[in-house]
C-alpha positions as CSV (number, residue, x, y, z in Angstrom):
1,X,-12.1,22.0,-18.0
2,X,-9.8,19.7,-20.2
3,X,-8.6,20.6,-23.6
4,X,-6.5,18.5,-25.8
5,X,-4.0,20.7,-27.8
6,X,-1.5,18.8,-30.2
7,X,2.2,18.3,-29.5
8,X,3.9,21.8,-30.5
9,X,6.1,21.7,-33.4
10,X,10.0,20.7,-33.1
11,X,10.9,24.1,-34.7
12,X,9.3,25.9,-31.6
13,X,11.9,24.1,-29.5
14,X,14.2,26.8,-28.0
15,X,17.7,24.4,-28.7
16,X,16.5,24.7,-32.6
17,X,18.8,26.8,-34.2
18,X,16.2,28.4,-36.4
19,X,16.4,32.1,-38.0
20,X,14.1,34.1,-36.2
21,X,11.4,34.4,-39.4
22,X,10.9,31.0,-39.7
23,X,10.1,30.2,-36.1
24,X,7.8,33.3,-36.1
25,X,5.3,31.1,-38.7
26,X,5.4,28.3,-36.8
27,X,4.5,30.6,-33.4
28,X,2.0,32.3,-35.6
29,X,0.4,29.1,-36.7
30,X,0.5,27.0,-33.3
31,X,-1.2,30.2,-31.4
32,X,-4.0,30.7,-34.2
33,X,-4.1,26.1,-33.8
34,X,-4.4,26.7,-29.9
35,X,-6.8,29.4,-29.5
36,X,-9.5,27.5,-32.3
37,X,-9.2,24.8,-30.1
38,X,-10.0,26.4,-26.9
39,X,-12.6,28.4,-28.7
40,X,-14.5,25.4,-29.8
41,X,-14.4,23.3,-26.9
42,X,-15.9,26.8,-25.5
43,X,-13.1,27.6,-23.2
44,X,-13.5,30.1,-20.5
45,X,-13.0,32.2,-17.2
46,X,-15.0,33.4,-14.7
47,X,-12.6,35.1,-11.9
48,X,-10.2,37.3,-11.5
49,X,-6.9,36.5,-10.1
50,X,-4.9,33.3,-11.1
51,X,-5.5,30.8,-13.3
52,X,-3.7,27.3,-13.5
53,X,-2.6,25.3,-16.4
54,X,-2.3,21.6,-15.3
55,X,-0.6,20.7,-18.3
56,X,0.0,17.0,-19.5
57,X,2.6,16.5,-22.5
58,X,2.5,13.7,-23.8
59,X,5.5,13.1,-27.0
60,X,4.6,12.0,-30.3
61,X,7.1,9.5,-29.9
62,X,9.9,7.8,-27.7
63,X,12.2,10.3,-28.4
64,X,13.7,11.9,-25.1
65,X,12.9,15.4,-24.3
66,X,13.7,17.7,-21.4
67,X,10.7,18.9,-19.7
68,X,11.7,23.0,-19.8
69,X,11.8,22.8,-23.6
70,X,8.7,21.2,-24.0
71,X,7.0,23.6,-21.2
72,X,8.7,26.6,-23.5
73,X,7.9,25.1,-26.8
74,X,4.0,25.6,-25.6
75,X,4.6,29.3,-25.0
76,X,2.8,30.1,-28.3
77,X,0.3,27.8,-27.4
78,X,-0.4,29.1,-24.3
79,X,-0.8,32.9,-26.1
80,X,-3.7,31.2,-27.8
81,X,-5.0,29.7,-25.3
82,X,-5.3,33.1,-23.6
83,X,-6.0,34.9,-26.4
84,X,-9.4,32.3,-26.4
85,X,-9.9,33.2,-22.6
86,X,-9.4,36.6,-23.7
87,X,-7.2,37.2,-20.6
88,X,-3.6,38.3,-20.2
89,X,-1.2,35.6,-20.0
90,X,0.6,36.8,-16.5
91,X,-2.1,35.0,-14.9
92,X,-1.4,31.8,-15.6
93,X,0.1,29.1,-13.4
94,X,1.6,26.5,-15.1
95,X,2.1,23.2,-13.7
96,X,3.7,21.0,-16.7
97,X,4.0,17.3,-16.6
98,X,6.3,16.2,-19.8
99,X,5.4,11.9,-19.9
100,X,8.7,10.0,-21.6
101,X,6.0,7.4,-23.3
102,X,4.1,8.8,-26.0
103,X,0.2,8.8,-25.6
């Protein structure tokens, strides 16, 4: 299954230096973004055991990024991705792929 999620927001960066408040919106907002998504394109899990995330991010632009930032900007994301699944989160097995050109 493929699902196309958008970029997450720069203020869910971890080297932002934004109050704790603030960044809890944007988490808020890019989990309830994330787990529409999956829910429309019908997202789901069969199994127990592990599940991985082969995840491709592709930047908005040619800024450079480092790919652990990026991988924990999508931690909200990936709470509504599971949230969708209606799983719990430890079984996932991410495998992220940050590309430096933008899509």
């Amino acid at each position: 299954m493929e699902i196309t999620f958008h970029f997450p927001p720069k203020e869910l960066n971890p080297n932002r230096r934004l109050h704790w408040a603030a960044k809890a919106k944007f988490a808020k907002a890019y989990r309830l973004e994330c787990f529409i998504i999956a829910r429309e394109a019908k997202a789901a899990v069969d199994w127990d055991g592990d599940i991985h995330l082969f995840i491709d991010f592709w930047p908005p632009d040619k800024r450079a990024r480092d790919d652990d930032n990026t991988a924990a900007s999508f931690k909200s994301g990936r709470d509504g991705l599971a949230d969708a699944l209606g799983v719990d989160d430890v079984r996932f097995r991410t495998h992220p792929y940050l590309h430096r050109m933008p899509y």
